[in-house]
C-alpha atoms as one frame of an Amber mdcrd trajectory, in Angstrom:
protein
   0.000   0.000   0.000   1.350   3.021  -1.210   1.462   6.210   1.680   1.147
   9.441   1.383   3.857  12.146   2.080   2.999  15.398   2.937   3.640  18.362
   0.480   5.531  21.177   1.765   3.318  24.036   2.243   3.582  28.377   2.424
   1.856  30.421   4.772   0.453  33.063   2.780  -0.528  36.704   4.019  -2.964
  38.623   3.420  -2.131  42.304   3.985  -5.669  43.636   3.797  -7.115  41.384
   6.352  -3.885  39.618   8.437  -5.439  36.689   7.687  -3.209  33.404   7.055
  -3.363  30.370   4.145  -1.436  27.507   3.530  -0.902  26.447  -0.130   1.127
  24.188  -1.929   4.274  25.153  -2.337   4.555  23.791  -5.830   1.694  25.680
  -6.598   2.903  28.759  -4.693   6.335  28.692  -6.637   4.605  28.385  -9.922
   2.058  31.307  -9.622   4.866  33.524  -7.496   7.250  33.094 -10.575   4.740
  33.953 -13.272   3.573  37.073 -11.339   7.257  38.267 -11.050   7.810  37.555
 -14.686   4.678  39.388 -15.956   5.498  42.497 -13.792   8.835  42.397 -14.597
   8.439  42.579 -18.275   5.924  45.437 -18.189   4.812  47.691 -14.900   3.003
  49.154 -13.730  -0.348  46.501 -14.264  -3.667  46.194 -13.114  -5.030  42.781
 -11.253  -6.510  41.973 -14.633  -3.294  42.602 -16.792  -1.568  40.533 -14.274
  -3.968  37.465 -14.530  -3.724  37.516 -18.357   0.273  37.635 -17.710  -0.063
  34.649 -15.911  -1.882  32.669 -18.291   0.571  33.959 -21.189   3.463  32.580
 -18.748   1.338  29.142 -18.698   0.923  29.333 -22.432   4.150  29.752 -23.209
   5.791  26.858 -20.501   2.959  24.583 -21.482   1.767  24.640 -17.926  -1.667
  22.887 -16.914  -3.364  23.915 -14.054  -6.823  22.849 -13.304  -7.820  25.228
 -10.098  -8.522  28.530 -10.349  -5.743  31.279 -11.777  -7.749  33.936 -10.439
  -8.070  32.719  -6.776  -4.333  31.938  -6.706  -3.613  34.615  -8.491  -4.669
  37.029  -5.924  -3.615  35.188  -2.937  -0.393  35.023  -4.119  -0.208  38.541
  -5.197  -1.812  39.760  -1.832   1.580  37.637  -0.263   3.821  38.880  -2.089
   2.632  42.809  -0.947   2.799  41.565   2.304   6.647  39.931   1.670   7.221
  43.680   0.233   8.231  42.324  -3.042   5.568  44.109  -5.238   3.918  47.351
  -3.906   0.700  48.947  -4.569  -0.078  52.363  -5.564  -3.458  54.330  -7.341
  -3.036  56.249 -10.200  -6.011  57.839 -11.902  -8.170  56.043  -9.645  -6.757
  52.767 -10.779  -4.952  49.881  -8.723  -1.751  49.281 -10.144   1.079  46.959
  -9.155   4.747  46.248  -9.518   7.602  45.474  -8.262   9.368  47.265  -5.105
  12.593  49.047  -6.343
């Protein structure tokens, strides 16, 4: 009988609410990479710009994921604020993002 190992996991923040989530750290890595990617080739970007980096960065790897980009997306995203790795600013009354200098 085959057992189980437990994957490593990542506490993720969230800075708007303090509130704490473990995910996957596979799946962490993955969606942490392809956010720093898509803001590093062009910032400042909205949420939206950022999710349709992410599934260019998918796209082009020939990445499969079957949960939802959005929902990782922005917990991810909200971490990585909290990590101070990409900050947040409003400009014209939109929410932009990218990445701290």
């Amino acid at each position: 009988m085959a057992t189980k190992t437990a994957s490593e996991k990542v506490e993720c923040l969230n800075p708007n609410t303090g509130g704490r989530m473990n995910l996957d750290k596979k799946v962490y890595e993955l969606f942490s990479k392809a956010i720093y990617h898509t803001l590093k080739k062009n910032q400042p970007l909205t949420y939206t710009q950022i999710v349709e980096g992410i599934y260019d960065c998918f796209k082009q790897q020939k990445t499969k994921f079957d949960g939802s980009v959005s929902w990782y997306a922005v917990t991810v995203k909200n971490d990585m604020h909290a990590r101070g790795i990409i900050e947040l600013f409003t400009e014209k009354g939109k929410k932009l993002h990218q990445l701290k200098k």
